[in-house]
BALOGU-532355 format. One record per residue (C-alpha): residue number from 1; residue in three letters; x, y, z. Coordinates in pm, 1 decimal, always signed. Example, Ala and Ser with C-alpha at 12.3 -4.5 7.8 and 13.67 -1.06 7.14 Angstrom:
2
i  aa  px  py  pz
1  ALA  +1230.0  -450.0  +780.0
2  SER  +1367.0  -106.0  +714.0
END
This chain:
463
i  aa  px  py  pz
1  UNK  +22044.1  -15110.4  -19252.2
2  UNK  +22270.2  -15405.9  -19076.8
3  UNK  +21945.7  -15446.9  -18830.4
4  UNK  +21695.4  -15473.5  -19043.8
5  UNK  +21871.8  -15688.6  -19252.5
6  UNK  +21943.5  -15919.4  -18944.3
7  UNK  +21591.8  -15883.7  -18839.8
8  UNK  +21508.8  -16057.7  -19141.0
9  UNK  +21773.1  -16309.2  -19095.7
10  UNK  +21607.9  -16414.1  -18837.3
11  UNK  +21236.0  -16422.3  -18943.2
12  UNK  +21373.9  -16642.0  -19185.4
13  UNK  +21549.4  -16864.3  -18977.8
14  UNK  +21207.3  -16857.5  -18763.5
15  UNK  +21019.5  -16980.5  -19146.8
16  UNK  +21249.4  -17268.8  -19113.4
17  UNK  +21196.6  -17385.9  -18808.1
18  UNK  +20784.4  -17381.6  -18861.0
19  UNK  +20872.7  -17565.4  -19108.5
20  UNK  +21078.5  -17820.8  -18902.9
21  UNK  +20800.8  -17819.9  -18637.7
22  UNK  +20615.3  -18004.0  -18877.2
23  UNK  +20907.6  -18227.6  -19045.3
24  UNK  +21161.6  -18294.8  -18741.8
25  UNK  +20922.2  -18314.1  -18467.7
26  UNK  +20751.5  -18588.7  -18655.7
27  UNK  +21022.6  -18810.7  -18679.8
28  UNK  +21204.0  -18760.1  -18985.7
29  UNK  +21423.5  -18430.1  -19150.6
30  UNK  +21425.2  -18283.0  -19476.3
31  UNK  +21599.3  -18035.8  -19704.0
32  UNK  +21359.8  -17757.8  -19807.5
33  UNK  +21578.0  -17622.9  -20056.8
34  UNK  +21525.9  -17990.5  -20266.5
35  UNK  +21179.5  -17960.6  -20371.3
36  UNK  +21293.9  -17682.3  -20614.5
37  UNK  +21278.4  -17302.8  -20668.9
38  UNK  +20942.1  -17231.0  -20608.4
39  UNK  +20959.9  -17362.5  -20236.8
40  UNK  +21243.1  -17131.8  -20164.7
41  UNK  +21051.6  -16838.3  -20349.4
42  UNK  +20740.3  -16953.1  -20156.1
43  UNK  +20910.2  -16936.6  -19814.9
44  UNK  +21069.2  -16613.8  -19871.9
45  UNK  +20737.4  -16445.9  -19937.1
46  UNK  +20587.7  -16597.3  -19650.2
47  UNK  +20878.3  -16448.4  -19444.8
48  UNK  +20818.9  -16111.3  -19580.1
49  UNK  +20487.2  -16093.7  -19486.4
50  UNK  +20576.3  -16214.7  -19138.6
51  UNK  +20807.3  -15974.4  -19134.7
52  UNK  +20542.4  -15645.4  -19282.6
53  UNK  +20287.7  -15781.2  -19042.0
54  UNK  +20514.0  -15743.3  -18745.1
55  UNK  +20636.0  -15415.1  -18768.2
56  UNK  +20310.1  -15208.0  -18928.7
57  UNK  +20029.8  -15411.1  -18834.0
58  UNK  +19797.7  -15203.8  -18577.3
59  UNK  +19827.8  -15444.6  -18265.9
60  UNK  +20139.3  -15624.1  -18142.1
61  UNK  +20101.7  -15967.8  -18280.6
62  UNK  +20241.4  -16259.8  -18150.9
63  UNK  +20487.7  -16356.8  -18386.7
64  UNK  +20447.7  -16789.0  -18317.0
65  UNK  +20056.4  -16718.0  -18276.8
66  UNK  +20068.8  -16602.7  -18680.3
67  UNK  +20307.3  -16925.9  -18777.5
68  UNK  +20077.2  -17143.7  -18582.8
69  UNK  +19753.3  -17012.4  -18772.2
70  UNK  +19979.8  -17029.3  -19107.6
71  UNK  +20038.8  -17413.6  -19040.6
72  UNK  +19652.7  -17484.1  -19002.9
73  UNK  +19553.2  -17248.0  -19285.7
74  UNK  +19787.5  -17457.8  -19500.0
75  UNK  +19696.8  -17807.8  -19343.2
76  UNK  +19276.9  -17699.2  -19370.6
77  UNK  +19332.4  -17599.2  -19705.1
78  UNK  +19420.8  -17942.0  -19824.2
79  UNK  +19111.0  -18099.4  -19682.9
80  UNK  +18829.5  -18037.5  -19401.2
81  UNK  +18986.7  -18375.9  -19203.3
82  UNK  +19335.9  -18222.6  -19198.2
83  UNK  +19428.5  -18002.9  -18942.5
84  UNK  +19712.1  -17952.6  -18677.4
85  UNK  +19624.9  -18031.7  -18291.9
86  UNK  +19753.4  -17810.8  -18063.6
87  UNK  +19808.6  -18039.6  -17739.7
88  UNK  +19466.8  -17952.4  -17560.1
89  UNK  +19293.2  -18118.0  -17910.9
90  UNK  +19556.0  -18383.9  -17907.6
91  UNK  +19497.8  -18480.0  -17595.7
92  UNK  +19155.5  -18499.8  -17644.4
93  UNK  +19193.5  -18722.0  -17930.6
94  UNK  +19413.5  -18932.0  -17760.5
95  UNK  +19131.8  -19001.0  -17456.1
96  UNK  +18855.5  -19061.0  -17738.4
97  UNK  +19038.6  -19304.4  -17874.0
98  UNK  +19185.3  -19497.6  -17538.4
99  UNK  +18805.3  -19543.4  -17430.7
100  UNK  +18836.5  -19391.7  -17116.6
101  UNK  +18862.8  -19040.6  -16944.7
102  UNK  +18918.3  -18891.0  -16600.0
103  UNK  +18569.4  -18658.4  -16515.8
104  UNK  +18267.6  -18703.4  -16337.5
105  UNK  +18037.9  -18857.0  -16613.4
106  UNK  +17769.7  -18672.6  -16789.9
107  UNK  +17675.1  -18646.9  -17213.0
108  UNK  +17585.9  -18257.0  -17232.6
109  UNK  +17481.6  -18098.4  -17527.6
110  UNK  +17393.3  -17692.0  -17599.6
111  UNK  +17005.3  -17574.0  -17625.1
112  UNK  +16870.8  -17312.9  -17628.5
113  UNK  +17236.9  -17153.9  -17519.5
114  UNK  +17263.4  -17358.7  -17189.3
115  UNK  +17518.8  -17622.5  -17139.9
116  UNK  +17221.2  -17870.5  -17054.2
117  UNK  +17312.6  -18274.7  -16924.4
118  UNK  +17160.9  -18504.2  -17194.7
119  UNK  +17205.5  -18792.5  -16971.3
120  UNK  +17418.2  -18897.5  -16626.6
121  UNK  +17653.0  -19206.9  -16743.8
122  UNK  +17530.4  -19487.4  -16485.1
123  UNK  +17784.0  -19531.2  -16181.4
124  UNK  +17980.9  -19237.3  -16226.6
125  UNK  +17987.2  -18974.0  -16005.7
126  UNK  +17767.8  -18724.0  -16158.5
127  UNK  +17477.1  -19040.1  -16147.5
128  UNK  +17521.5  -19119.6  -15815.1
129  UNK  +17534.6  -18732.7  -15663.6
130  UNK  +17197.8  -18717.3  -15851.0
131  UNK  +17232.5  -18462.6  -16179.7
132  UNK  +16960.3  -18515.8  -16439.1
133  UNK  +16904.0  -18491.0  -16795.9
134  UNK  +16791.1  -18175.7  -16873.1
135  UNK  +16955.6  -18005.3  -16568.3
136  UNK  +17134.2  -17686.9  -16722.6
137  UNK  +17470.3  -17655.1  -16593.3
138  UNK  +17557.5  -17245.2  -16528.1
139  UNK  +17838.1  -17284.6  -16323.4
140  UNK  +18189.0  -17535.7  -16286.9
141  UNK  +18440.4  -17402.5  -15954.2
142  UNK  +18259.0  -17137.9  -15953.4
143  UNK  +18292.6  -16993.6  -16298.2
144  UNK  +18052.4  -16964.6  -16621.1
145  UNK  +18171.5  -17159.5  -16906.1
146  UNK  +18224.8  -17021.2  -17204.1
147  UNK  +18102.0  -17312.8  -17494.7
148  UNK  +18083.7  -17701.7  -17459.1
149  UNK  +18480.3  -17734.8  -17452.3
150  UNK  +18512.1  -17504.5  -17200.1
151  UNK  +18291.1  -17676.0  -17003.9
152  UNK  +18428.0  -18035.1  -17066.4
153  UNK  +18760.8  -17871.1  -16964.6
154  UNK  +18689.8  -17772.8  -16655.2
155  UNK  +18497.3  -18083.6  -16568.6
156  UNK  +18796.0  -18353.3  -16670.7
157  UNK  +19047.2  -18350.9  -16432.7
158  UNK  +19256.3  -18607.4  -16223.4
159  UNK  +19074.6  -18875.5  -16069.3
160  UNK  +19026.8  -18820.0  -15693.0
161  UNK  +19001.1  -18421.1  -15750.3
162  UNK  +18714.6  -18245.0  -15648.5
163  UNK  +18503.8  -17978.1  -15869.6
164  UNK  +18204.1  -17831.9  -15777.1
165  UNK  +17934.3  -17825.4  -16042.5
166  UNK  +17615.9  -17616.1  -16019.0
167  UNK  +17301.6  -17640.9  -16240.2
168  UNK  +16953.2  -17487.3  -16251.6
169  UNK  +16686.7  -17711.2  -16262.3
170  UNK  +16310.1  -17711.3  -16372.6
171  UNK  +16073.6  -17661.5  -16073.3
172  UNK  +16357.5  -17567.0  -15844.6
173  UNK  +16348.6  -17216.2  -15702.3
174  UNK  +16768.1  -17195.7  -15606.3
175  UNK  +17059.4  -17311.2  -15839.0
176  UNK  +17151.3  -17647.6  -15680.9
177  UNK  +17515.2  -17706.6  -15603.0
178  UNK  +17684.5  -18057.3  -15630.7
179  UNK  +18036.2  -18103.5  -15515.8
180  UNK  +18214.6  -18418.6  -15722.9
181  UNK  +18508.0  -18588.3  -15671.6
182  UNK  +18656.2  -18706.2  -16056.1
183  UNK  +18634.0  -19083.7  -16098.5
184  UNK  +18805.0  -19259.8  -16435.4
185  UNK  +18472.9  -19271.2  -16659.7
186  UNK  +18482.7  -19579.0  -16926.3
187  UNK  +18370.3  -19428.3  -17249.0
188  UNK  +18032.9  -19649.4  -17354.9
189  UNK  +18120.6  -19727.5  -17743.4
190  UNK  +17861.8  -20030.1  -17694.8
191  UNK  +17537.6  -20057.4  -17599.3
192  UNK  +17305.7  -20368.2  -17624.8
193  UNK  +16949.1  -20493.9  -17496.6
194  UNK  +16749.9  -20779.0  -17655.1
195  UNK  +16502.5  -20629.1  -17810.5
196  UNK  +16251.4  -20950.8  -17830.0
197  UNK  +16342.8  -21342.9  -17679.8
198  UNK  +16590.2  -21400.4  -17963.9
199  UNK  +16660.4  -21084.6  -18152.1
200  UNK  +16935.7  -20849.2  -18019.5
201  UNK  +16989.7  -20477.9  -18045.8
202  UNK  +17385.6  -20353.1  -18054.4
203  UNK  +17417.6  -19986.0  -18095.3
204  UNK  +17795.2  -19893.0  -18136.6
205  UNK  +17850.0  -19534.8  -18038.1
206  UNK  +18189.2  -19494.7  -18179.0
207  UNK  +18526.4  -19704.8  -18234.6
208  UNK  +18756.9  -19660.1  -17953.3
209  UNK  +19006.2  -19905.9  -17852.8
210  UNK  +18808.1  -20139.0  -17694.9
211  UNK  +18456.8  -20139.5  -17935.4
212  UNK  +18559.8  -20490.4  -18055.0
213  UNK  +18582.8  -20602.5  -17716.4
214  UNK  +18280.7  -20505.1  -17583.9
215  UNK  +18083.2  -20647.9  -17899.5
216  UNK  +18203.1  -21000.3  -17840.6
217  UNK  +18118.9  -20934.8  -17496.0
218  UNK  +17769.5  -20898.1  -17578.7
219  UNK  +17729.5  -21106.1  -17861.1
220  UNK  +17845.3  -21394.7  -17641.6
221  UNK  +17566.1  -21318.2  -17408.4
222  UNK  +17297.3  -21316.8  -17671.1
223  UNK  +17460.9  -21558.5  -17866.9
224  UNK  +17447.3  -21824.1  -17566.0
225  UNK  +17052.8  -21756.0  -17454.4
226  UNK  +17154.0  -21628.3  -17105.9
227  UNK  +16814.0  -21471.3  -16939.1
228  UNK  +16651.6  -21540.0  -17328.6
229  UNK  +16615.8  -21742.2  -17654.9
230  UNK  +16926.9  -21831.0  -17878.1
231  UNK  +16998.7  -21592.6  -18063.3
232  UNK  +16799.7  -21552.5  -18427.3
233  UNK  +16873.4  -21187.4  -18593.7
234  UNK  +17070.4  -20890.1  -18467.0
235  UNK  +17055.2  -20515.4  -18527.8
236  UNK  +17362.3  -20349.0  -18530.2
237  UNK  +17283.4  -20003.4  -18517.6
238  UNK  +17559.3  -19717.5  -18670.6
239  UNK  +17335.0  -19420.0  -18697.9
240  UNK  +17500.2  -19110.3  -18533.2
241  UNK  +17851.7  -19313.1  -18563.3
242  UNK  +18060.8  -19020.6  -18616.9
243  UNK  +18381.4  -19271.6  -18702.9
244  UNK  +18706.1  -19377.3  -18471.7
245  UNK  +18966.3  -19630.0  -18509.9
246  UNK  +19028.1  -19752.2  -18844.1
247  UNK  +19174.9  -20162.4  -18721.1
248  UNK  +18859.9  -20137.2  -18468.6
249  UNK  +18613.7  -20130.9  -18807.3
250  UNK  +18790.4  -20367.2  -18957.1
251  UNK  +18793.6  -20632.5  -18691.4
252  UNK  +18441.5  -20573.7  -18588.1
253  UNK  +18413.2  -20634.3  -18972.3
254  UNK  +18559.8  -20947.5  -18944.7
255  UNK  +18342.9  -21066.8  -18666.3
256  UNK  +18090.6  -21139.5  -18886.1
257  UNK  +18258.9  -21191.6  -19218.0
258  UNK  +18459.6  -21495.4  -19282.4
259  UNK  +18640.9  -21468.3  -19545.7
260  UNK  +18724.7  -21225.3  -19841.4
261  UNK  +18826.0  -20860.9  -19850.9
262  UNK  +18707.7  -20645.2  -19554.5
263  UNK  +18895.4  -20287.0  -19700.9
264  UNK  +19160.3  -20135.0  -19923.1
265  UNK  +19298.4  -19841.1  -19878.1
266  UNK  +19531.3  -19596.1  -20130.0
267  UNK  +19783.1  -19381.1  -20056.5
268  UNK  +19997.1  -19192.1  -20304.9
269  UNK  +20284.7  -19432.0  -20140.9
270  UNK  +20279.2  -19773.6  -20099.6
271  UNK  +20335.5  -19751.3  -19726.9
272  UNK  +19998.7  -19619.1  -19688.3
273  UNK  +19820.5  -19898.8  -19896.9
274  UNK  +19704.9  -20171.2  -19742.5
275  UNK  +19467.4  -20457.2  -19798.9
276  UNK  +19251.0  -20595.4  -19511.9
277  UNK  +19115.7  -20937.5  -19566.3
278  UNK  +18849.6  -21158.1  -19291.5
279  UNK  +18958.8  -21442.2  -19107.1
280  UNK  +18746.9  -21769.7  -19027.6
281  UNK  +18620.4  -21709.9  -18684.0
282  UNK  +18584.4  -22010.2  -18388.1
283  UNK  +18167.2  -21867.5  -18375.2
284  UNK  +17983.8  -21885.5  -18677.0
285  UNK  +17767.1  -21633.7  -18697.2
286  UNK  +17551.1  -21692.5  -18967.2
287  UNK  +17191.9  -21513.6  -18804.4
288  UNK  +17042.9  -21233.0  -19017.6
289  UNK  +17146.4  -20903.7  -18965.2
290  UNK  +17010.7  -20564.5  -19022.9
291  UNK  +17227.7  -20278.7  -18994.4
292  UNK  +17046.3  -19900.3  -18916.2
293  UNK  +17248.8  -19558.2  -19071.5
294  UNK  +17183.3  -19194.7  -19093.4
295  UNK  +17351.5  -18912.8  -19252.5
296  UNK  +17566.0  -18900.7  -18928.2
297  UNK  +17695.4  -19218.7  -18990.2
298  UNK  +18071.3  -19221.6  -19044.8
299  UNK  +18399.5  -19263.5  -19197.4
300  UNK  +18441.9  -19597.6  -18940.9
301  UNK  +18075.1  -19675.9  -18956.0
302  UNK  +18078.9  -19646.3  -19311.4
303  UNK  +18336.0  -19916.0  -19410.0
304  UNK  +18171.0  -20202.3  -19135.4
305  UNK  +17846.5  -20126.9  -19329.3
306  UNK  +17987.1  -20118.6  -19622.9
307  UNK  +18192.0  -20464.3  -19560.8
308  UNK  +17874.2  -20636.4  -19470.6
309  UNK  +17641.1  -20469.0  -19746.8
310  UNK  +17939.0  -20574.6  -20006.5
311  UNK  +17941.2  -20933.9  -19844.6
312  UNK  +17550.3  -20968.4  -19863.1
313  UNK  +17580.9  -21003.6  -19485.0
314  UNK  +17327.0  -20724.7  -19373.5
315  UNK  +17061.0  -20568.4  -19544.0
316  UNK  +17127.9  -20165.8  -19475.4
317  UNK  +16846.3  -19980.4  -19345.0
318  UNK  +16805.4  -19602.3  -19320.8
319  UNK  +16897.1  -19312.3  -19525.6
320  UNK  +17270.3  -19251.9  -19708.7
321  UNK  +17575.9  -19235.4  -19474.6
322  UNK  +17762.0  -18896.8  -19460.1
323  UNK  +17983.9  -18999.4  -19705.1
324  UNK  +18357.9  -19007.0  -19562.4
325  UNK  +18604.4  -19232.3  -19717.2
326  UNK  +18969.9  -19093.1  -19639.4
327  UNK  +19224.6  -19198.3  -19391.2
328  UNK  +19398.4  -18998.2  -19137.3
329  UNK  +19675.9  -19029.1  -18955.3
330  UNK  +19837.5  -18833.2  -18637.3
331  UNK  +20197.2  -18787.5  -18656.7
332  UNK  +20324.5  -18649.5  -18298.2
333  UNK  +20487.4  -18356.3  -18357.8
334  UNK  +20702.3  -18119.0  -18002.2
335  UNK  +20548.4  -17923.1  -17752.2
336  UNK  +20296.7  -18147.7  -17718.1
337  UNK  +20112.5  -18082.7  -18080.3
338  UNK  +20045.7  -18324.6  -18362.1
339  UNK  +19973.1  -18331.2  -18704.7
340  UNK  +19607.1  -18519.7  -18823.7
341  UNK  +19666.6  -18579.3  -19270.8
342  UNK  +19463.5  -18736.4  -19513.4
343  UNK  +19692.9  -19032.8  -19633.4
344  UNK  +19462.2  -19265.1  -19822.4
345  UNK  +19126.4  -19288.0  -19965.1
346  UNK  +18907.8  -19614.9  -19820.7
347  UNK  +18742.5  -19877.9  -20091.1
348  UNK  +18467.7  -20160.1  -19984.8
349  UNK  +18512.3  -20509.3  -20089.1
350  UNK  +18373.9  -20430.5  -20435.6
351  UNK  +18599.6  -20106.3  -20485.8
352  UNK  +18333.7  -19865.0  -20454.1
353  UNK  +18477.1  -19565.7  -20288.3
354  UNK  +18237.8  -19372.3  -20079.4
355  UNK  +18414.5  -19043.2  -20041.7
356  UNK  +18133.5  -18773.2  -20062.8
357  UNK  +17858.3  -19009.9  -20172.3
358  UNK  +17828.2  -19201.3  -19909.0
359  UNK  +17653.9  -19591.1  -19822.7
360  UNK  +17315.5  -19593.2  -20010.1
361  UNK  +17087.7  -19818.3  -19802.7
362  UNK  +16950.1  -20113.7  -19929.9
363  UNK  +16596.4  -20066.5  -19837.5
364  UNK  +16517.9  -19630.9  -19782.2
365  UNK  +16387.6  -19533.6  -19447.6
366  UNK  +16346.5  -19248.8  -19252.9
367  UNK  +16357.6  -19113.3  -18906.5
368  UNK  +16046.4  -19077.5  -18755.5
369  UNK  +16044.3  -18877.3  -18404.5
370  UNK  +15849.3  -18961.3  -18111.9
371  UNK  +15472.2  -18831.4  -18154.1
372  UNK  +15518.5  -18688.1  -18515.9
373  UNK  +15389.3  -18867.2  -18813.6
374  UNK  +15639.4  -18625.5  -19008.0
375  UNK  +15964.9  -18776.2  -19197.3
376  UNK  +16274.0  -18674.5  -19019.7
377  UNK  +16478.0  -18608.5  -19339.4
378  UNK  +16822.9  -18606.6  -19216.7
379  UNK  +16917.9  -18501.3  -19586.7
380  UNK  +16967.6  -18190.1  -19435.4
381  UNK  +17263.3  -18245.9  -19229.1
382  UNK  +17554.6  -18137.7  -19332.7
383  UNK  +17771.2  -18408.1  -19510.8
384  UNK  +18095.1  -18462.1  -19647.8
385  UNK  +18016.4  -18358.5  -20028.7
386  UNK  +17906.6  -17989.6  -19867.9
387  UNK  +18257.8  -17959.2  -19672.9
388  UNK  +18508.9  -17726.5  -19864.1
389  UNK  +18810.6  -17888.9  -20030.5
390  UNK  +18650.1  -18215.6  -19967.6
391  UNK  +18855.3  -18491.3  -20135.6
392  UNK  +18700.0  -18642.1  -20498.6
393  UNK  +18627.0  -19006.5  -20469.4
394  UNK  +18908.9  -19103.8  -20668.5
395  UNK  +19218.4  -18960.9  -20746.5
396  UNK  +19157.0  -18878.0  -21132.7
397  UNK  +18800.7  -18720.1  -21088.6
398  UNK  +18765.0  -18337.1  -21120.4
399  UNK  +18481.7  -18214.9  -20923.4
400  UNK  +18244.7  -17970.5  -21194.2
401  UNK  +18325.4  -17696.7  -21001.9
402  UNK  +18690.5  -17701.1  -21069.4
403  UNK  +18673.6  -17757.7  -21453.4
404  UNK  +18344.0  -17671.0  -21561.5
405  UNK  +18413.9  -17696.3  -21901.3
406  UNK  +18241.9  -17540.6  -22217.5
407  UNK  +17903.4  -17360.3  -22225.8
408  UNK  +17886.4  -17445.5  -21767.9
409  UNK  +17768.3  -17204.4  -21566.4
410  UNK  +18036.9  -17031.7  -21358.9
411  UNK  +18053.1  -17042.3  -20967.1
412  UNK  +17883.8  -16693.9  -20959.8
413  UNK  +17591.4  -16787.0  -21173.4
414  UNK  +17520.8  -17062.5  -20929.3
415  UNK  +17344.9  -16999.7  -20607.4
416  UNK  +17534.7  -17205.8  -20308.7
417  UNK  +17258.2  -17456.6  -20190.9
418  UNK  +17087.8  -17367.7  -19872.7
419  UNK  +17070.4  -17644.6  -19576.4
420  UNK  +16785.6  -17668.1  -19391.8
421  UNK  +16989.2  -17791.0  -19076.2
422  UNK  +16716.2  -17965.3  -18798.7
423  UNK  +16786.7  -17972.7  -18437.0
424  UNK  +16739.6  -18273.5  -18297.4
425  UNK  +16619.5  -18378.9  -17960.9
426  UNK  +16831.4  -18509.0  -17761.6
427  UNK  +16948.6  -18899.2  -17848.6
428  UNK  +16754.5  -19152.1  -17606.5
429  UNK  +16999.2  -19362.5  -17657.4
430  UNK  +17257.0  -19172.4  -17402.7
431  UNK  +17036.5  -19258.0  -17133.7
432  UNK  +17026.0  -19631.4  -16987.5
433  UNK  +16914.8  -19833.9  -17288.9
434  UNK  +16595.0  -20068.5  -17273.7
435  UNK  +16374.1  -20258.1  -17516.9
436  UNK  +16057.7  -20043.9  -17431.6
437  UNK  +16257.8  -19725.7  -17485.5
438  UNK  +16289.2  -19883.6  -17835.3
439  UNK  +15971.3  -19900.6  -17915.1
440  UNK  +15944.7  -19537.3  -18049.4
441  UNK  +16204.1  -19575.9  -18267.9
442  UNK  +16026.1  -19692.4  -18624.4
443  UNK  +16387.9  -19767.2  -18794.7
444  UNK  +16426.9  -20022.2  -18483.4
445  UNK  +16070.4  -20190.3  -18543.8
446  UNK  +16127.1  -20212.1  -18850.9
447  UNK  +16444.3  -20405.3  -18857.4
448  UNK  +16258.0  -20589.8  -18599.1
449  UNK  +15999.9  -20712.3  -18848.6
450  UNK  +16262.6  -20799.1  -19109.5
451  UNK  +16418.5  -21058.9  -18859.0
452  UNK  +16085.9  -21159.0  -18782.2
453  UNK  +15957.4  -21214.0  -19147.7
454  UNK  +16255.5  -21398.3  -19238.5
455  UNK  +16236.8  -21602.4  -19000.8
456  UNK  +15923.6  -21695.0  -19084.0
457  UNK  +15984.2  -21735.0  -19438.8
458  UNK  +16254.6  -21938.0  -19355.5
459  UNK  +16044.2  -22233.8  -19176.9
460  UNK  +15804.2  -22191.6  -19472.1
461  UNK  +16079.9  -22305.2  -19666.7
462  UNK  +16216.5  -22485.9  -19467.5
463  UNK  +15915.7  -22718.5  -19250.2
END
């Protein structure tokens, strides 16, 4: 009797300090017991099924495997952007955002289940050994990798340390073996090519911690005529933006806005709401802009188009954005793990919040793919409104589902909505970037001829 009671003593001693992995390690402490009754009566039911799990279940179970998975099924049920990082997804993280990695330097995506290279990153090591898109990569040291993580795994490493990759390749008879020492590889957030003698084409990949530099960078060149005209429109292109840093979209933002709000965010405390206003910058820019998004644009994407759709700045081009206005942020946590929570919701200049709707686009246009007159409809991808326990756009709004209300159809009357996912080929763009390459893109002409006609209206106007 005196064991099990002490065995349960200590599975709930081992409740309270899961519970202080997420409080203490964090950098601040707090007394369970305060937030009431039903806490305690929560935690001691959670320890009882720890403790029925462990002594009947049919396989040993790892008792800090289970309290890990409880943390994350707790954290995911919140919302699909929360979620605890255990240190290999942390570190990860960490290297997206610091805008370089140690590796040898190649985008890879799956098809048709092969880890296949989408495109060599010029002057890394993978480039200059000679691996090409569409190579299919079977083995790394020696060993099959499991899924694209694995494989990005075993690929990263310290710079100067050698991995051997080897890939299969169309026409060749023998898998073709490549031995590569790691290099640090910059991670591209910018890309830019002037697209006609005064009219420049930015794509921004992502927002790492260097995307603002990079964009001045380039905007400087176009801006000052080097190797072409001064510069008269620019397309700033966001599509496939999955997001980033939250100051980077601001101050990219205020690169072309002057003055006025850039971005509020709310919090449910007042430490995590903040207003963002524009500066005056040394360069006017004042050159039309058009600025190109796609149902993969987001969460950072979303609030620099946004800012410059609110401003009248850009005209948007494209189809609606996927829709993600909430704020995270990582609190480090021991061992190496870290904690990624909602803490805000994000509002354009004119307080729209875009949470599951998303940036509509001023002027509708779809995705066209290389040699098919068909409409890429990218309404198909997934987007934030079709995550579960995605956040309402504001705090008071009930989504129908919840409260239905009188004479609604219940959730099992309803059929869930089917996507109709598309695969796309793999992005162009990841390879080197040149104005004839654009020239299949009909978003990109497009834009193109919207700089172009305004400028021409302009000196009609204006003789």
């Amino acid at each position: 009797m005196n064991q099990k009671k002490n065995h349960h003593i200590k599975l709930w001693m081992t409740v309270i300090l899961a519970a202080a992995f997420l409080t203490a390690g964090a950098g601040f402490y707090r007394d369970l017991s305060a937030s009431g009754e039903e806490t305690y009566k929560g935690l001691k039911i959670f320890s009882d099924v720890i403790e029925i799990i462990e002594n009947n279940y049919v396989d040993p179970v790892d008792t800090k495997d289970l309290i890990q998975k409880a943390i994350q099924g707790m954290v995911h049920g919140l919302d699909p952007h929360s979620s605890l990082l255990p240190p290999e997804a942390f570190e990860d993280l960490q290297i997206d955002s610091e805008g370089e990695f140690p590796g040898i330097g190649i985008h890879i995506t799956m098809q048709n289940n092969f880890i296949t290279v989408i495109s060599p990153i010029e002057g890394t090591p993978a480039f200059k050994a000679g691996i090409k898109a569409k190579d299919k990569i079977i083995r790394i040291g020696g060993v099959t990798p499991k899924d694209l993580r694995d494989a990005v795994s075993k690929m990263r490493g310290p710079k100067g340390t050698t991995v051997v990759v080897t890939i299969a390749r169309e026409g060749a008879t023998e898998p073709i073996e490549f031995t590569l020492v790691r290099d640090i590889i910059p991670v591209e957030s910018i890309k830019a090519v002037s697209i006609k003698p005064g009219y420049g084409y930015i794509w921004i990949t992502n927002f790492t911690g260097n995307t603002t530099d990079d964009l001045i960078k380039a905007l400087d060149k176009f801006e000052s005529g080097t190797g072409t005209a001064p510069l008269k429109g620019l397309i700033l292109d966001l599509r496939d933006n999955g997001g980033g840093l939250l100051n980077q979209a601001v101050k990219i933002s205020d690169v072309f806005i002057e003055e006025g709000k850039i971005l509020s965010i709310e919090g449910r405390h007042k430490k995590n709401s903040k207003i963002y206003n524009a500066h005056p910058d040394k360069v006017k820019r004042t050159y039309p802009m058009v600025v190109l998004i796609n149902g993969g644009s987001a969460s950072a994407a979303e609030i620099v188009a946004g800012a410059l759709q609110d401003h009248k700045r850009a005209l948007i081009v494209g189809t609606t954005s996927f829709g993600k206005g909430s704020v995270q942020s990582v609190e480090t946590l021991r061992d190496g793990y870290a904690l990624k929570l909602t803490i805000a919701r994000y509002y354009t200049p004119s307080g729209r919040s875009i949470q599951a709707k998303g940036i509509e686009p001023d002027i509708v246009l779809r995705h066209k793919t290389a040699g098919d007159e068909s409409n890429y409809d990218d309404e198909g991808m997934i987007k934030e409104k079709d995550l579960t326990n995605h956040l309402d756009s504001t705090p008071d709004e009930k989504k129908k589902d919840k409260d239905p209300g009188a004479g609604a159809k219940t959730d099992k009357d309803k059929k869930a909505p089917v996507k109709k996912i598309k695969v796309r080929e793999p992005d162009y763009r990841l390879g080197p970037l040149t104005s004839e390459g654009l020239q299949s893109d009909n978003q990109v002409l497009h834009a193109l001829e919207i700089l172009l006609s305004y400028e021409i209206f302009k000196n009609k106007l204006n003789p």
